[in-house]
mmCIF file of the N, C-alpha and C atoms, coordinates in Angstrom:
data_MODEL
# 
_entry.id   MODEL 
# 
loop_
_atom_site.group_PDB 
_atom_site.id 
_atom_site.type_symbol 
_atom_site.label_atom_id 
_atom_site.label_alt_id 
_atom_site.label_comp_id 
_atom_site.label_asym_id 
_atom_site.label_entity_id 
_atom_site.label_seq_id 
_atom_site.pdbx_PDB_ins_code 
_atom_site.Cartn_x 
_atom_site.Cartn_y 
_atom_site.Cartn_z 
_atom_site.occupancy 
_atom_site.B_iso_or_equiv 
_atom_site.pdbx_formal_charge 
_atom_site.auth_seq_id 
_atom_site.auth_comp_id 
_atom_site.auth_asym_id 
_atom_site.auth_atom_id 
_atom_site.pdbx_PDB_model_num 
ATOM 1   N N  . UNK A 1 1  ? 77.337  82.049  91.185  1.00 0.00 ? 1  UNK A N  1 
ATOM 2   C CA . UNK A 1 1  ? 76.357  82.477  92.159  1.00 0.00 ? 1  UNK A CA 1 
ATOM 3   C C  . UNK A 1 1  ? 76.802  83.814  92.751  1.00 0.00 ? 1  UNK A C  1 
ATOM 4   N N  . UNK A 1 2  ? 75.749  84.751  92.827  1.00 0.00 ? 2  UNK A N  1 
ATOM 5   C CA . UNK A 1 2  ? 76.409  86.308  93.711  1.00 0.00 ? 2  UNK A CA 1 
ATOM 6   C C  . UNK A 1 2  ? 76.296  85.765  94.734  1.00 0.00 ? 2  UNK A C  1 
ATOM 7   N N  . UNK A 1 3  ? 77.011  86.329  95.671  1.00 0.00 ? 3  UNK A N  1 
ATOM 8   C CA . UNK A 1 3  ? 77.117  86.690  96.959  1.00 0.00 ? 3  UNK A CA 1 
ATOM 9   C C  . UNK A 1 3  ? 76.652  87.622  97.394  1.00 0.00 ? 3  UNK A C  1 
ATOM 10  N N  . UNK A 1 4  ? 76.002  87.635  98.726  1.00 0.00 ? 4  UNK A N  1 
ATOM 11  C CA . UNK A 1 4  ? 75.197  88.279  99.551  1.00 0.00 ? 4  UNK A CA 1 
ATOM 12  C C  . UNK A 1 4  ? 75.545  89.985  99.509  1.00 0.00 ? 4  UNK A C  1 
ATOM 13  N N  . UNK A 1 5  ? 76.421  90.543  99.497  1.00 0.00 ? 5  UNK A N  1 
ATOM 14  C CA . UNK A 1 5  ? 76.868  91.682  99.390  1.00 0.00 ? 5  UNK A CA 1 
ATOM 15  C C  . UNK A 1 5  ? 76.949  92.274  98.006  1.00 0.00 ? 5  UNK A C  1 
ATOM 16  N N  . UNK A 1 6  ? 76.600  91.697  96.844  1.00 0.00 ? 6  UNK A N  1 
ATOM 17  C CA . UNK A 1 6  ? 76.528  92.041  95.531  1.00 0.00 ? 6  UNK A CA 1 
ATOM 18  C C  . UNK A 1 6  ? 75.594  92.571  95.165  1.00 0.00 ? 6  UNK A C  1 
ATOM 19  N N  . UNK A 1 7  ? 75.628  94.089  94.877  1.00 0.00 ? 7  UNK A N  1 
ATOM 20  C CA . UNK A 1 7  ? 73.750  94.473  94.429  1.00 0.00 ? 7  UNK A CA 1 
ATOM 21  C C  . UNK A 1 7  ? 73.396  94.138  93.136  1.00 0.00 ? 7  UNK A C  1 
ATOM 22  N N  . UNK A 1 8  ? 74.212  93.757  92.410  1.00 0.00 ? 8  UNK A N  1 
ATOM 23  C CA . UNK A 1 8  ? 74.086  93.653  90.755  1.00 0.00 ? 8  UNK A CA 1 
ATOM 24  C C  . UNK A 1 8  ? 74.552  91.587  90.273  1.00 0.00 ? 8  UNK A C  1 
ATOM 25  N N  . UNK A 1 9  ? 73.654  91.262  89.393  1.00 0.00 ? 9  UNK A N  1 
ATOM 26  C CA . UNK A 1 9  ? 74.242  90.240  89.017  1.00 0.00 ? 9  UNK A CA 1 
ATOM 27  C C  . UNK A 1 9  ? 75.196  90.087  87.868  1.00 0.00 ? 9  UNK A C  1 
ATOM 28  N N  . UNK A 1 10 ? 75.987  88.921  87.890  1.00 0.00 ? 10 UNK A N  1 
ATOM 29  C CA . UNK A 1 10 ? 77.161  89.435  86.553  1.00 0.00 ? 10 UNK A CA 1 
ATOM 30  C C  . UNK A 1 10 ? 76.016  89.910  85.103  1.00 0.00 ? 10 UNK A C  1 
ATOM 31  N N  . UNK A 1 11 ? 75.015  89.461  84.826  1.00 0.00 ? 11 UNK A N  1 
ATOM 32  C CA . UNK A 1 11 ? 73.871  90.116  83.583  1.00 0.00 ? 11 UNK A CA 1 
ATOM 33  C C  . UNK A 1 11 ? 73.531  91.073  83.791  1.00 0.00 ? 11 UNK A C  1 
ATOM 34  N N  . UNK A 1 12 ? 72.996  91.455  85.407  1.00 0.00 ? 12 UNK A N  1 
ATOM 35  C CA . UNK A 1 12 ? 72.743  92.805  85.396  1.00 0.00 ? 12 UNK A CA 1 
ATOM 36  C C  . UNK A 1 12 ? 73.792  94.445  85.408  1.00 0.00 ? 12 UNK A C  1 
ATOM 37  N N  . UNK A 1 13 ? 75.459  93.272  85.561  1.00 0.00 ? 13 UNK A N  1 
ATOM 38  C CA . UNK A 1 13 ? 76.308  93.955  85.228  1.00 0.00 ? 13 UNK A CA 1 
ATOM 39  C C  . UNK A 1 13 ? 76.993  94.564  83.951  1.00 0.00 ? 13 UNK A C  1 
ATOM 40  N N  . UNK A 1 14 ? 76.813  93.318  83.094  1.00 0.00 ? 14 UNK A N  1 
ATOM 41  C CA . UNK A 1 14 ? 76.386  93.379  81.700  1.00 0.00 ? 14 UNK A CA 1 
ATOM 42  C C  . UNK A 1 14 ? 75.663  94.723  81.050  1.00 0.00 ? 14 UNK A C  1 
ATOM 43  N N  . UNK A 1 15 ? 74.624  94.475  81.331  1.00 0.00 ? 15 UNK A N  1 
ATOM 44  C CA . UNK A 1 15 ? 73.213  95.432  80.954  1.00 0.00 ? 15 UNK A CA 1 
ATOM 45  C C  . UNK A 1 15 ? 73.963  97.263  81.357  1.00 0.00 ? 15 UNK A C  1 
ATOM 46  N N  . UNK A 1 16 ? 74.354  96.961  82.562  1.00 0.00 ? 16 UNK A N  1 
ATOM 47  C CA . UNK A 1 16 ? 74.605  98.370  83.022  1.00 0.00 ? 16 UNK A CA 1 
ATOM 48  C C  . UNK A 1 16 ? 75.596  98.886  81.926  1.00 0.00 ? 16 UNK A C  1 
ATOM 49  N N  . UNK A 1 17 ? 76.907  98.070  81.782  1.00 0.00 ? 17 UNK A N  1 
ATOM 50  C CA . UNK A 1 17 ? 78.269  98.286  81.038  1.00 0.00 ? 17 UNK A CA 1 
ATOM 51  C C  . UNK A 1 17 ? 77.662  98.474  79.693  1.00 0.00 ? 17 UNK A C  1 
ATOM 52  N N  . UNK A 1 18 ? 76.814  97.868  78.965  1.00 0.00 ? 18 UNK A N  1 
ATOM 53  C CA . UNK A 1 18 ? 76.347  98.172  78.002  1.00 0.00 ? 18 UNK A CA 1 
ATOM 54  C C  . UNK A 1 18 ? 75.923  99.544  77.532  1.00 0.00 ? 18 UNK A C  1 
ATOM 55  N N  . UNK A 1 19 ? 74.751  99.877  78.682  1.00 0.00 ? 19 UNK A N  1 
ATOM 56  C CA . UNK A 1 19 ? 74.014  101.099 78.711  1.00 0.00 ? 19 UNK A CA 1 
ATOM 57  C C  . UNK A 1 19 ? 75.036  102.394 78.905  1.00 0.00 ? 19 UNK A C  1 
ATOM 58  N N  . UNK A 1 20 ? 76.327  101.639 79.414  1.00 0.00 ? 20 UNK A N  1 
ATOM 59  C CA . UNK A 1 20 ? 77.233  103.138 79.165  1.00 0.00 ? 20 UNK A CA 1 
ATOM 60  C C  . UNK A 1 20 ? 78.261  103.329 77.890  1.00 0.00 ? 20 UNK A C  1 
ATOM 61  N N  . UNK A 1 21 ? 78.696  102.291 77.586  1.00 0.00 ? 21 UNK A N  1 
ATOM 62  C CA . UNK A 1 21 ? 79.316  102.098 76.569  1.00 0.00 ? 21 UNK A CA 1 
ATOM 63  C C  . UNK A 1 21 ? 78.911  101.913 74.966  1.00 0.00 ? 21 UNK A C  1 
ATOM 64  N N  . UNK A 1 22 ? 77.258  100.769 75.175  1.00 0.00 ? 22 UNK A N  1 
ATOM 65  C CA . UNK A 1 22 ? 76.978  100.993 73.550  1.00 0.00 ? 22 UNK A CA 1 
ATOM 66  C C  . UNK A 1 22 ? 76.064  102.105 73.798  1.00 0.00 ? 22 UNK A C  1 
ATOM 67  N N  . UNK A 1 23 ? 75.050  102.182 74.765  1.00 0.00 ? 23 UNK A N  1 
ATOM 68  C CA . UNK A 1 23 ? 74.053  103.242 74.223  1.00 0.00 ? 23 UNK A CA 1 
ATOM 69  C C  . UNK A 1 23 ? 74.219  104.779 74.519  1.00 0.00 ? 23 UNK A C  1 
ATOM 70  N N  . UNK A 1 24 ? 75.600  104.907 75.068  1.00 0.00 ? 24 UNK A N  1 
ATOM 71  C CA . UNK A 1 24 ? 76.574  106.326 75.133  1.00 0.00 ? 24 UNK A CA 1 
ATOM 72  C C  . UNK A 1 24 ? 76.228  107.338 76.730  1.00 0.00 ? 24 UNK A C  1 
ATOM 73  N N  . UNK A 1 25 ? 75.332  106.504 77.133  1.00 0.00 ? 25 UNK A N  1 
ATOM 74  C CA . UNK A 1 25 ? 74.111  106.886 78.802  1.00 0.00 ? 25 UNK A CA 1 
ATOM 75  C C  . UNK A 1 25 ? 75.881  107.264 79.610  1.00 0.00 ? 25 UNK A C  1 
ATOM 76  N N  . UNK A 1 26 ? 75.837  108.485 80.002  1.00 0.00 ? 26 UNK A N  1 
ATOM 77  C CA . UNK A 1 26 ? 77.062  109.243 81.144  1.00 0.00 ? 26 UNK A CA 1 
ATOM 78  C C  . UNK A 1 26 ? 76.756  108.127 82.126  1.00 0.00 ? 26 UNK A C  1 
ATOM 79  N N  . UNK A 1 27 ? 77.797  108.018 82.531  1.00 0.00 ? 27 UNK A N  1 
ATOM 80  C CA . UNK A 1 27 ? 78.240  106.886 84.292  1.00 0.00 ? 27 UNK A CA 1 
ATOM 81  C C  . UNK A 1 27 ? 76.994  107.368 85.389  1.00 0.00 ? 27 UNK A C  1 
ATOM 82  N N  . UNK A 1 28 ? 77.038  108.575 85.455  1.00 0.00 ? 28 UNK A N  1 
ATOM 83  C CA . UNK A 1 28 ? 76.264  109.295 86.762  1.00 0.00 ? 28 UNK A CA 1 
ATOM 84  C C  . UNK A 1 28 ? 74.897  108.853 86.757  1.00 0.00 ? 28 UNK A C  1 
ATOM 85  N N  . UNK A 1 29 ? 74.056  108.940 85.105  1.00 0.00 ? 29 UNK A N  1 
ATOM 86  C CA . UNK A 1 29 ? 73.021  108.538 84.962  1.00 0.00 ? 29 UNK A CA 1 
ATOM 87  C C  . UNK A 1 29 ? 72.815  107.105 84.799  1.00 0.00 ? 29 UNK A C  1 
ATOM 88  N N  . UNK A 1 30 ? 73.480  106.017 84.168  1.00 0.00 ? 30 UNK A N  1 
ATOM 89  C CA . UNK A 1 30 ? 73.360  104.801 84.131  1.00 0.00 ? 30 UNK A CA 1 
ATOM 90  C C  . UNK A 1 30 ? 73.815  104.260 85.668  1.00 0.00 ? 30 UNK A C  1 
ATOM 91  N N  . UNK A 1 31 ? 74.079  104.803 87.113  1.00 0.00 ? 31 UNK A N  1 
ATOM 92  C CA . UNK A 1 31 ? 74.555  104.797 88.241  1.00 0.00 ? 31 UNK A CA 1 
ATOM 93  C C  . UNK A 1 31 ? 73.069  104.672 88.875  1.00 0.00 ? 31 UNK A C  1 
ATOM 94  N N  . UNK A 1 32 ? 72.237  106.204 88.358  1.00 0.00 ? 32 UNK A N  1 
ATOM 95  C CA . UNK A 1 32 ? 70.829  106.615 89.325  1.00 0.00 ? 32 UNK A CA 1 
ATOM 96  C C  . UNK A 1 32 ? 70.220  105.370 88.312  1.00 0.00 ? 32 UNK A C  1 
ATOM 97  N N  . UNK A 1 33 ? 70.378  104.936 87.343  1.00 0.00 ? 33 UNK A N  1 
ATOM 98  C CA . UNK A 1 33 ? 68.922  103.433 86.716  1.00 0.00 ? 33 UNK A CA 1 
ATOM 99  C C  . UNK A 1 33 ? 69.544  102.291 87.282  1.00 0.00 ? 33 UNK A C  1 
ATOM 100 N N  . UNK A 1 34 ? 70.426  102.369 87.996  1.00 0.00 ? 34 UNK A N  1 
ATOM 101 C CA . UNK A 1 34 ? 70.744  100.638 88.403  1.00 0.00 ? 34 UNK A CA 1 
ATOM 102 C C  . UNK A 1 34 ? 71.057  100.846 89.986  1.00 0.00 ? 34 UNK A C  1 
ATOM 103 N N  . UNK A 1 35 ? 70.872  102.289 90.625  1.00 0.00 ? 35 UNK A N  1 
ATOM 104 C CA . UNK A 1 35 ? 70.805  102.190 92.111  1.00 0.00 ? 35 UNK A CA 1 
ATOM 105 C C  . UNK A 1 35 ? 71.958  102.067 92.620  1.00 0.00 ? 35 UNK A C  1 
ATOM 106 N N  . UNK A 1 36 ? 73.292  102.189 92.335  1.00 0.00 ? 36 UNK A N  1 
ATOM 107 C CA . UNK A 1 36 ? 74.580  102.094 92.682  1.00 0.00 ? 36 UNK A CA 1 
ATOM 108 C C  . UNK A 1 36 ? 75.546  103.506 92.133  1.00 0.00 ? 36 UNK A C  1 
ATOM 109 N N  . UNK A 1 37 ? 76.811  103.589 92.743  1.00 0.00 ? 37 UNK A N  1 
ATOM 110 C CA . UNK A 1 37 ? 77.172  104.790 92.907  1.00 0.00 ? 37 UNK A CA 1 
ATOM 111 C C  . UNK A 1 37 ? 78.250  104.723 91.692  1.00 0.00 ? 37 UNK A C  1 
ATOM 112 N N  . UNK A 1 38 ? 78.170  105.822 91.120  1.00 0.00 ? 38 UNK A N  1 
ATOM 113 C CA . UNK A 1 38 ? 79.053  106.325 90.121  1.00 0.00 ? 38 UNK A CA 1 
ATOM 114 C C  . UNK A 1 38 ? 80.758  105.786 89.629  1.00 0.00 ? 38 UNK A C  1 
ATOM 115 N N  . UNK A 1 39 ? 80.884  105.577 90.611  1.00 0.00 ? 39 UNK A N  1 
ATOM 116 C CA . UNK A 1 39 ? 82.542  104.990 90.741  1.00 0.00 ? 39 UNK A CA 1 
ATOM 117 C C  . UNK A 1 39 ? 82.658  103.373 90.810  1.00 0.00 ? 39 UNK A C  1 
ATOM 118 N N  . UNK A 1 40 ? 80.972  102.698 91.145  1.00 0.00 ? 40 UNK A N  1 
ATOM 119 C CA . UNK A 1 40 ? 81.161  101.307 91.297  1.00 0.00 ? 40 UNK A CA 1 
ATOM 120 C C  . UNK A 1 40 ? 80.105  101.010 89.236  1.00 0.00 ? 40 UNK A C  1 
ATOM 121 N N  . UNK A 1 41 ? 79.811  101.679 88.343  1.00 0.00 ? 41 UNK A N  1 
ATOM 122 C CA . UNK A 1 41 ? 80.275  101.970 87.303  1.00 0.00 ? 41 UNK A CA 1 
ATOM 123 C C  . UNK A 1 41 ? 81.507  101.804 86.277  1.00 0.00 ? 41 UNK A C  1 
ATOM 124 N N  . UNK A 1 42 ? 82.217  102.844 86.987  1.00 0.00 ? 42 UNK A N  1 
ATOM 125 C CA . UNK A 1 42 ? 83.506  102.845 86.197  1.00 0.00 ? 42 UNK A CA 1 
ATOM 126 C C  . UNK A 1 42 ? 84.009  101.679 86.772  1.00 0.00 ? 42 UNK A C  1 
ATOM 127 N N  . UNK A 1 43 ? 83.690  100.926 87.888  1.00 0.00 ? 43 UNK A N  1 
ATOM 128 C CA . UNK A 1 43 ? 85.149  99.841  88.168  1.00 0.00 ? 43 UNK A CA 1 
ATOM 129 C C  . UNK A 1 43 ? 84.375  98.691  87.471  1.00 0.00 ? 43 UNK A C  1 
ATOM 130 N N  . UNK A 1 44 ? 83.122  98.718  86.947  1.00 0.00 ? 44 UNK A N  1 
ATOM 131 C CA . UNK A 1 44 ? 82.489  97.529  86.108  1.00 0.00 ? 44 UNK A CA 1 
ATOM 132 C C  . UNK A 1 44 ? 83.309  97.790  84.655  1.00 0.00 ? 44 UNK A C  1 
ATOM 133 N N  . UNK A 1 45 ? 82.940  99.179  84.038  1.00 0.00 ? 45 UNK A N  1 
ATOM 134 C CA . UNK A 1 45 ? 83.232  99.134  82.917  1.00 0.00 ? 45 UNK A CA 1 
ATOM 135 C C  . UNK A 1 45 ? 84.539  98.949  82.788  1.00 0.00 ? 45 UNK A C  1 
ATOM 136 N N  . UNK A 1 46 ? 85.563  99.727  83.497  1.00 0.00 ? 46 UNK A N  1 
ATOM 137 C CA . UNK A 1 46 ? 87.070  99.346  83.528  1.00 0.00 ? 46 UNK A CA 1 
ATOM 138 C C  . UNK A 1 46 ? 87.454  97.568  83.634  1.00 0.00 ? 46 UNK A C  1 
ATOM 139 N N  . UNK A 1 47 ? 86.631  96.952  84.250  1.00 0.00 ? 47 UNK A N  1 
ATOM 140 C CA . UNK A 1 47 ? 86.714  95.351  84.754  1.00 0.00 ? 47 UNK A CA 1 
ATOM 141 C C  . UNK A 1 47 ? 86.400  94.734  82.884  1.00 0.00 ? 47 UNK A C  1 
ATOM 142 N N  . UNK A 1 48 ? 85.470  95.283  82.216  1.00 0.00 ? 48 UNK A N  1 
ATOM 143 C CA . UNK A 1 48 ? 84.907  94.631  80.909  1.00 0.00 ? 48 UNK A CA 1 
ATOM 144 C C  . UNK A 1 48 ? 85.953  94.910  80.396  1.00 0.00 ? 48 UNK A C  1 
ATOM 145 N N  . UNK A 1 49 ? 86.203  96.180  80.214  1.00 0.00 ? 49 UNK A N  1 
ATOM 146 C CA . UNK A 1 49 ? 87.102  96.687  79.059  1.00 0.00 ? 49 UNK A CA 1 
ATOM 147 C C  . UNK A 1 49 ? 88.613  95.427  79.035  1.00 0.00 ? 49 UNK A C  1 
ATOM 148 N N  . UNK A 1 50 ? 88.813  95.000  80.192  1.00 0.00 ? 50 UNK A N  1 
ATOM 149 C CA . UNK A 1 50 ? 90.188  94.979  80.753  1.00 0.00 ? 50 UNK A CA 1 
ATOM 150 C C  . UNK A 1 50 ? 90.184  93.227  80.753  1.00 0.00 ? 50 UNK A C  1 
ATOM 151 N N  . UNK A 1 51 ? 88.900  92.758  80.497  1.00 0.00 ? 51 UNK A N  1 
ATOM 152 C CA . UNK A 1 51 ? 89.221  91.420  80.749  1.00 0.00 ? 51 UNK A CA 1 
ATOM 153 C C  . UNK A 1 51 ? 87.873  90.710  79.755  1.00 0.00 ? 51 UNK A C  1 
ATOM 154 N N  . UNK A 1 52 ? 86.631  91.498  79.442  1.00 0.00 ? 52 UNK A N  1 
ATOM 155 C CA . UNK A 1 52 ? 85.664  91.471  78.382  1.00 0.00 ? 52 UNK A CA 1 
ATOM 156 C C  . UNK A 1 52 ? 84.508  90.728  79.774  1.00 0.00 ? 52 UNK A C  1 
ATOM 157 N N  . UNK A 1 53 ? 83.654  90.109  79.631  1.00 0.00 ? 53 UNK A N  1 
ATOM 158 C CA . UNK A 1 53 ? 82.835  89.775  80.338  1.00 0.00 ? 53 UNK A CA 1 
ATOM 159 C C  . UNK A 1 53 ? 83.088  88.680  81.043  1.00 0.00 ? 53 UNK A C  1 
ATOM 160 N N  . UNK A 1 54 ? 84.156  87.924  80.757  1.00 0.00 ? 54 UNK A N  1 
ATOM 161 C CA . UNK A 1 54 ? 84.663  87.429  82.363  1.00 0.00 ? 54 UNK A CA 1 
ATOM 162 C C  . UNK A 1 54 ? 84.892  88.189  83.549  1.00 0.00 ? 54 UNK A C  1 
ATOM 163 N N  . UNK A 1 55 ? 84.987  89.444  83.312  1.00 0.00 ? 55 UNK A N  1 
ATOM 164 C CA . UNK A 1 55 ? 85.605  90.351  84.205  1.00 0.00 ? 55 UNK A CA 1 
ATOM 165 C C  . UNK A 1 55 ? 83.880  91.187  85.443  1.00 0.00 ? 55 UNK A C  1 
ATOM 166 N N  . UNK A 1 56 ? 82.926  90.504  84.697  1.00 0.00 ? 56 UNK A N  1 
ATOM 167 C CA . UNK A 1 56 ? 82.360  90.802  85.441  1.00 0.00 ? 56 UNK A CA 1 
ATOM 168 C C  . UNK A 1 56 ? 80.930  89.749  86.303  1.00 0.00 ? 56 UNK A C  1 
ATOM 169 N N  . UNK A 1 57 ? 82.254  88.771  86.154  1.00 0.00 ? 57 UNK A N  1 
ATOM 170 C CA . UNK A 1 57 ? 81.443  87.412  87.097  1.00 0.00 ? 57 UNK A CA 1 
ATOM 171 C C  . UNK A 1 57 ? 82.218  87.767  88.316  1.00 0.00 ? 57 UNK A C  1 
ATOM 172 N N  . UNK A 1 58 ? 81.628  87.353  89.257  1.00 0.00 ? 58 UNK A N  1 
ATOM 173 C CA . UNK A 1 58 ? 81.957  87.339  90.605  1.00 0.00 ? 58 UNK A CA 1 
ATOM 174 C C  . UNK A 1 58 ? 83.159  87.213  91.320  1.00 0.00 ? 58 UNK A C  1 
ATOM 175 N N  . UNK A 1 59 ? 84.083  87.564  92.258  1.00 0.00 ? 59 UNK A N  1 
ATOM 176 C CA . UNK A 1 59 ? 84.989  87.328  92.764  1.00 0.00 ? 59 UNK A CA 1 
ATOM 177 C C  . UNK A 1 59 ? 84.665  87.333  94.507  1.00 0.00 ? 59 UNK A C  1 
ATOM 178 N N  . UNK A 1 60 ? 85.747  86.710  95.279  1.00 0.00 ? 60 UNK A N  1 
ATOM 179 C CA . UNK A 1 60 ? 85.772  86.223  96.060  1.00 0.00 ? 60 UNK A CA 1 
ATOM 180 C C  . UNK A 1 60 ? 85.423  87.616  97.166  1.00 0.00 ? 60 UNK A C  1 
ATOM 181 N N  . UNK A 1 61 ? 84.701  87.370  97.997  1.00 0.00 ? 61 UNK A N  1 
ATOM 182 C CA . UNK A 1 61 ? 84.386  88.575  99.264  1.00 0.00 ? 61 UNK A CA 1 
ATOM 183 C C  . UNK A 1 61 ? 85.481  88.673  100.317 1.00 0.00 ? 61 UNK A C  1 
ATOM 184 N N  . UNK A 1 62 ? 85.953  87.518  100.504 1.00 0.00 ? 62 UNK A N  1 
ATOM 185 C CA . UNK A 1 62 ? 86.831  87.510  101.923 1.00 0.00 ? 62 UNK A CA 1 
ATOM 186 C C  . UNK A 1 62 ? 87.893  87.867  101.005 1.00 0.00 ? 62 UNK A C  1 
ATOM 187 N N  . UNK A 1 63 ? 88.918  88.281  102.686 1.00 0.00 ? 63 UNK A N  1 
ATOM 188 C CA . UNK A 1 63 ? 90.007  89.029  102.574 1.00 0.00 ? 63 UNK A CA 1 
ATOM 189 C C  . UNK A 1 63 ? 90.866  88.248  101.980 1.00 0.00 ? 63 UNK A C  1 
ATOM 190 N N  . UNK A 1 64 ? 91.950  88.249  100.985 1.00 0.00 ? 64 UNK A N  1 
ATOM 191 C CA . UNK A 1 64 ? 92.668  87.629  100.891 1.00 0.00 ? 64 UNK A CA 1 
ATOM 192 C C  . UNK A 1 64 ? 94.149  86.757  101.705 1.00 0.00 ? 64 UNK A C  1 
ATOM 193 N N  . UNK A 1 65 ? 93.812  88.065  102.975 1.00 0.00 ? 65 UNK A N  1 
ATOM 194 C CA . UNK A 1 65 ? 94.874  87.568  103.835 1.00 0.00 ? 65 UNK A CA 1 
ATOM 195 C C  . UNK A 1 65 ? 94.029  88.058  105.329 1.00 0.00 ? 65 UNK A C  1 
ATOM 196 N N  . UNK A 1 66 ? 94.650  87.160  105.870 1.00 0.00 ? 66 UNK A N  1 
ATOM 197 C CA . UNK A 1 66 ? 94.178  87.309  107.559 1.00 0.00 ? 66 UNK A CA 1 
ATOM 198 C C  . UNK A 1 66 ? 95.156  88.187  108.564 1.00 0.00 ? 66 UNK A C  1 
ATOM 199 N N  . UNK A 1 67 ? 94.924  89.240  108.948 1.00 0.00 ? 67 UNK A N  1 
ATOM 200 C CA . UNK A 1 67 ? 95.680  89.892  110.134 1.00 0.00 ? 67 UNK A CA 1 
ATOM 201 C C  . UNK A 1 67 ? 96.783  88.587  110.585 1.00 0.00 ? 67 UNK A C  1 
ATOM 202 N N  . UNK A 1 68 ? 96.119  88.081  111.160 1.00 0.00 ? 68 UNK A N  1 
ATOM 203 C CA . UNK A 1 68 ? 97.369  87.203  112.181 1.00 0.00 ? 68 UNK A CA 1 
ATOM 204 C C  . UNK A 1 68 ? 98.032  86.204  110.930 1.00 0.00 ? 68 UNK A C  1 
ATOM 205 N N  . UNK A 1 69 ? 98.239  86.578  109.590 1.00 0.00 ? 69 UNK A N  1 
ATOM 206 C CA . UNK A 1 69 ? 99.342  85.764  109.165 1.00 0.00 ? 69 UNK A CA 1 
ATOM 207 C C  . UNK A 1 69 ? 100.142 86.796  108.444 1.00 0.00 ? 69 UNK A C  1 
ATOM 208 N N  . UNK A 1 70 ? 99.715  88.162  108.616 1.00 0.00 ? 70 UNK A N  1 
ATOM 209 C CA . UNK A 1 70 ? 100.978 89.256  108.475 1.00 0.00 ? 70 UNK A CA 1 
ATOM 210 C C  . UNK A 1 70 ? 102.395 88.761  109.403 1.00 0.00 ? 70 UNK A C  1 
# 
């Protein structure tokens, strides 16, 4: 399930990583067709490359650590 702060679903993350990688579409432009910024792109495609499409199902929103248990 996405979470509320996710503009993309893991398919529609898919679709994007695709459109830069098989159909050769520059980051900047496959960025302006899916409404998200250039660098949140590369951290999809870097996430596929690096782990294949597990890498672009969902992960956890909260912080991993809380101030007061520093």
């Amino acid at each position: 399930m996405t979470h509320a702060n996710a503009p993309l679903t893991p398919t529609g993350r898919l679709r994007m990583v695709h459109r830069h990688l098989h159909d050769g579409i520059p980051q900047a432009h496959v960025a302006a067709e899916f409404r998200v910024s250039r660098p949140t792109v590369a951290t999809w495609v870097a996430r596929y490359r690096a782990e294949g499409e597990a890498g672009l199902l969902d992960r956890p929103s909260r912080p991993r650590r809380s101030p007061a248990q520093l």
